[in-house]
N, C-alpha and C positions, 0 to 999 in steps of 0.2 A: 504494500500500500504506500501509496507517494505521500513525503512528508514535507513539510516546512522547515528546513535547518537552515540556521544563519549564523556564517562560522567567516564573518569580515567584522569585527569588532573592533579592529584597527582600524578601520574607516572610519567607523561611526558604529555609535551606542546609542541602542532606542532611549530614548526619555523615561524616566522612570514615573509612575503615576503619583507618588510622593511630591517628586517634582514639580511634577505641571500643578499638582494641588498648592505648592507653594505658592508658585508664578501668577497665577489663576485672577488673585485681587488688584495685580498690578497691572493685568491687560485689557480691565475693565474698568473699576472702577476706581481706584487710587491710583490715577491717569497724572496727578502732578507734577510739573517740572520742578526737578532736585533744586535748582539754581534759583528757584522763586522762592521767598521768604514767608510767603503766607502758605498756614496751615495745612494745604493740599501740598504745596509742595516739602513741608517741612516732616512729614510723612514718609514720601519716597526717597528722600536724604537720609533719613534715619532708617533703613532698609538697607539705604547702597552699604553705610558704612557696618550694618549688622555682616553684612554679607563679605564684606572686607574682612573684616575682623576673622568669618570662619577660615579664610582661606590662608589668610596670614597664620593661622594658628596649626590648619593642615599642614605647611610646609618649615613652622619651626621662624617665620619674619615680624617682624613688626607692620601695623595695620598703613602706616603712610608708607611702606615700600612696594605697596599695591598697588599696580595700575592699572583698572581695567582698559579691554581692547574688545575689538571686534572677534580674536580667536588668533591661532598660535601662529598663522604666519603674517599676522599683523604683527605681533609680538617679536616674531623671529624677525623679524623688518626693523620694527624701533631699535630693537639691542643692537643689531649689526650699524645700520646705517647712523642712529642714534648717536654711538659712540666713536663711529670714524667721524662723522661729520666735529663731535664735540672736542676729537686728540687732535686733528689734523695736520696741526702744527709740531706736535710732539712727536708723532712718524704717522706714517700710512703701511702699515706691514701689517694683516692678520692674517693668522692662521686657523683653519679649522681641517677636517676631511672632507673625500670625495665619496662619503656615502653618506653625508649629511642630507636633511630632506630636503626637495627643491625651493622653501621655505626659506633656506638659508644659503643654500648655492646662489640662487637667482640673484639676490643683494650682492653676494660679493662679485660674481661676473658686472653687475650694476656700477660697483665701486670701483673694477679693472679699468674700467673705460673712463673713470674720473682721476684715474692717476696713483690710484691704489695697487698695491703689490699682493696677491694672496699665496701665502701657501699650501698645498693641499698632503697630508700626510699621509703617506703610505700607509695601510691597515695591513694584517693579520688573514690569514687565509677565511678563520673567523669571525674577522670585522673587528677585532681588536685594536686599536690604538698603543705606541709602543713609548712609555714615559721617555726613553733615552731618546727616542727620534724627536721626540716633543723638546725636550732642551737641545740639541742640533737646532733646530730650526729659530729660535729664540734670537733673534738682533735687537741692536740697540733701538732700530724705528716701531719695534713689535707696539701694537698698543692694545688687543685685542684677541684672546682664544676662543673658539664656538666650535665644539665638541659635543655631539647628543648623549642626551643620559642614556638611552637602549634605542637600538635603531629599528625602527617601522616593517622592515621588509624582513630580517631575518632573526631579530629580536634580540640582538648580542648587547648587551649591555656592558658599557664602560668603564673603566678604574675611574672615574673624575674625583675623587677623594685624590690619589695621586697625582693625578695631569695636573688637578687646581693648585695644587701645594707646590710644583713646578712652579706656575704664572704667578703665586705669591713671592715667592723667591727675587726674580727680577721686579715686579710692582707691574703687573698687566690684566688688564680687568681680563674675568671670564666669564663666559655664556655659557649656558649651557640648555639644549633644547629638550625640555621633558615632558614634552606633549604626549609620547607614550607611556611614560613612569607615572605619572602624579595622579593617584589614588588607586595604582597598582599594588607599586613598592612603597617601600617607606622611602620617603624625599624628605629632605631637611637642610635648607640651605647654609647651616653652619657647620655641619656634620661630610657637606659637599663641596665645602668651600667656594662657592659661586658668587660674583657678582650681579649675576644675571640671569635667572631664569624664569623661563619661556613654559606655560601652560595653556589647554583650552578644554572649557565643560564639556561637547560633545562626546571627548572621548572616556569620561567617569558618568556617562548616563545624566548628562544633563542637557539644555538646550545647546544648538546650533548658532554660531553667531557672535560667541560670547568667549571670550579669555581672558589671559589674565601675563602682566611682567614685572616678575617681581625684581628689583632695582634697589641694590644696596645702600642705604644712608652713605651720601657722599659720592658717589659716581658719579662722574659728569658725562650728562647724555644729551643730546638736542631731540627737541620732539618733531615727528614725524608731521602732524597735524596743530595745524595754528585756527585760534580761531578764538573761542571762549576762556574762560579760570578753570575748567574743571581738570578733575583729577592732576591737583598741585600744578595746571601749566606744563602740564606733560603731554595732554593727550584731548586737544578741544572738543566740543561736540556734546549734546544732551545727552545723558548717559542713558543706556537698552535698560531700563529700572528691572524688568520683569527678566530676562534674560539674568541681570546680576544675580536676582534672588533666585533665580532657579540655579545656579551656578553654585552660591552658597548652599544650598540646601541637597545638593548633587556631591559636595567634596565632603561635606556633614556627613553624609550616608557614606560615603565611598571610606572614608579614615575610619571609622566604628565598626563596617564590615570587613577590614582590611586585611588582617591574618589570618581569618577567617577565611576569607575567598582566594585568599594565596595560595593557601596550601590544597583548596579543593581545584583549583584550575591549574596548582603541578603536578598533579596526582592525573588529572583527565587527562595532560598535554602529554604527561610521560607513558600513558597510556596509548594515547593516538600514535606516538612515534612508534611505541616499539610493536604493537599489531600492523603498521606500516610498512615497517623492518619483517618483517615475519612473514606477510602476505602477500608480499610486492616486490618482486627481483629487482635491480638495477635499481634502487634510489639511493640519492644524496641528500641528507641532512645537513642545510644550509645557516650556518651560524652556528654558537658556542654552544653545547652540548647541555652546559652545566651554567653557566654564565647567561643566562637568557630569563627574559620575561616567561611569565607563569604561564601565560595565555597563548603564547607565538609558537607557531608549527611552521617552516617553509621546507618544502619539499624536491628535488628535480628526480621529473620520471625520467632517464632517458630515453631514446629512440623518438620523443613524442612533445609535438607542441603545448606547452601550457594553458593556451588560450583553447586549443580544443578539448582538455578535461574540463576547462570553468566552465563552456558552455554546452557539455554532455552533463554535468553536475546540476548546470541551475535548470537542465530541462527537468533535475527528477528531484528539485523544490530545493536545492541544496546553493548559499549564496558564498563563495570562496573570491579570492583575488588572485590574480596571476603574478606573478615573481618578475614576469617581463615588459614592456612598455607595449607589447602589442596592442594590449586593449585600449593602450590610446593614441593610436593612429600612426604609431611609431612602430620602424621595424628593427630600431636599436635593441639589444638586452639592457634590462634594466643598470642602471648605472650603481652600482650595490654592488651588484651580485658579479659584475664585469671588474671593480675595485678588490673583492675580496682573489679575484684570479680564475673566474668561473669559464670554464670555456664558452662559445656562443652557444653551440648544442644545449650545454644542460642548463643556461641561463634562460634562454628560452624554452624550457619545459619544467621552469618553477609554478610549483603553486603554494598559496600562501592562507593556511587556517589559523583563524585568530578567533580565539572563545572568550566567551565572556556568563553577565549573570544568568543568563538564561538558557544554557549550555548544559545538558544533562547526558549521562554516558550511552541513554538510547540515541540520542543525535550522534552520537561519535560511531557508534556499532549501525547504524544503517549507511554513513557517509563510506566504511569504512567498506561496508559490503558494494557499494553503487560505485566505488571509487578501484575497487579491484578489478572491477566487471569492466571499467570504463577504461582501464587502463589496458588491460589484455585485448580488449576490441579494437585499440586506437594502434596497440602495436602490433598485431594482425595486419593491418594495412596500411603501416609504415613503412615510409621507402629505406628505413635506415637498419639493413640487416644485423640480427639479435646476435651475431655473431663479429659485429663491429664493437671493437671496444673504444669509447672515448676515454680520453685518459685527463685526471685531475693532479 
């Protein structure tokens, strides 16, 4: 019998119905602008900064090093351009990697063309980051590191406890993008040494639209957006009222169920690899084995295109991501999975399951049997004989 599975929670997380019951007063009827002094508006100000407060508290900051934003690559935007715009003078040299999300590539190829030098650090076959390549790269114009806390595509999670103690060393702010971490893991900006980080609700089951940068007392940053006073002159604009509270009220839920759901989404994920491993010849296990998100499963079948499992999968209700750029109109391999040393063959026959709260082990045992079936069918009338070996 066809089911509904939806194993892309790295894309997006439904709303959770707590949620929206927060959000709910402010989309209708405590409609007042933050910025107005009278009582309608003195209402939804004391809201924003309720909701500040939870978030600052999720992640270990004080409630003024919160800003909100429209979502994380607005955020990934301000920290980047933000802080080159604010050193300028003091050098132009950052550094991050080339499996950073295109959130933060984009800015810097942005800032190449205004005169900016980037570095991009060799990774680890596992998407690791290497501390000693990190100081190599380190000059005197350095002014800026942006380093993800676990990366999107294959889940490998990074030393930034390390890296960051590195950029304190010489005095160089740090970014770091934890749009996939923050209400995963435990995040804590002191414990992570970061000047900078980068979050958004969608992906802790809260609304779309909505994020959040947190911005160390003392950093000098230039705002992205001019316009009004709000949020400290950082960031102009009427603040999403209803979006914030459902944000706060989404990382509330997400830190209380936290250990909780960690250990029930390593238990499912170490489950789905190793019946993957067991049922299904030829796959690679893309990213750190043991150093990974709870949640993050990436796969490469060989002999077979990625893009035609996600869409033999979603015909039979099952909703997955693919490992490679195909699915958006590109015939490049994903630029990940091509950094970590992937060949094109198996970058192109990634697929990527990301679980989440409503992921239960009969979702994983039907995916697992529709995903067997689909693979031996796919390699049945592949042009790339089973007797070819691609080599890693």
């Amino acid at each position: 019998m066809k089911k509904e599975v939806y194993l892309d929670y790295a894309a997006t997380t439904p709303l959770r119905p707590e949620v929206y019951k927060a959000m709910e007063p402010y989309l209708i009827e405590k409609f007042g602008n933050p910025s107005s002094i009278h009582h309608f508006g003195k209402e939804t100000k004391i809201a924003i900064e309720e909701a500040r407060e939870k978030i600052a508290k999720a992640i270990g900051a004080k409630n003024d090093e919160i800003i909100f934003t429209s979502g994380g690559t607005e955020s990934n935007n301000m920290a980047i351009k933000g802080v080159a715009l604010a050193l300028s003078e003091k050098g132009k040299h950052i550094i991050t990697t080339p499996i950073e999300h295109h959130a933060v590539l984009e800015p810097c190829h942005f800032l190449e063309k205004l005169g900016f030098e980037i570095t991009y650090l060799k990774v680890d076959k596992d998407g690791i980051v290497d501390p000693d390549e990190l100081r190599k790269a380190i000059r005197k114009d350095t002014i800026l590191i942006s380093i993800m806390h676990a990366n999107n595509e294959i889940g490998t999670i990074e030393p930034i406890e390390e890296l960051s103690k590195i950029a304190r060393e010489f005095d160089i702010y740090f970014h770091t993008d934890a749009v996939q971490t923050v209400g995963h893991i435990p995040v804590n900006v002191d414990t992570l040494g970061v000047d900078l980080l980068s979050l958004s609700a969608h992906k802790f089951y809260g609304p779309k639209g909505i994020g959040a940068l947190y911005i160390r007392k003392g950093t000098r940053i230039y705002p992205l957006i001019h316009g009004g006073e709000q949020e400290q002159r950082k960031r102009a604009g009427t603040e999403n009222v209803a979006g914030i509270v459902g944000m706060g009220r989404a990382i509330e839920l997400a830190i209380l169920e936290l250990e909780k759901e960690k250990k029930r989404l390593s238990d499912l994920r170490d489950y789905f690899i190793s019946e993957i491993e067991r049922r299904i010849p030829d796959v690679y296990l893309n990213g750190h084995r043991i150093k990974r998100l709870p949640n993050n499963i990436n796969f490469s079948f060989a002999y077979i295109e990625g893009e035609s499992i996600l869409l033999n999968l979603d015909l039979e209700g099952i909703g997955v991501s693919t490992g490679s750029a195909c699915s958006s109109r590109s015939l490049e391999p994903s630029h990940v999975l091509s950094a970590i040393g992937l060949p094109t063959e198996l970058a192109h026959s990634a697929i990527r399951f990301t679980l989440g709260l409503y992921t239960t082990k009969e979702d994983l045992n039907y995916t697992l049997d529709i995903l067997e079936k689909t693979v031996e069918r796919l390699r049945s009338i592949s042009p790339y004989k089973q007797g070819w070996k691609i080599k890693r």
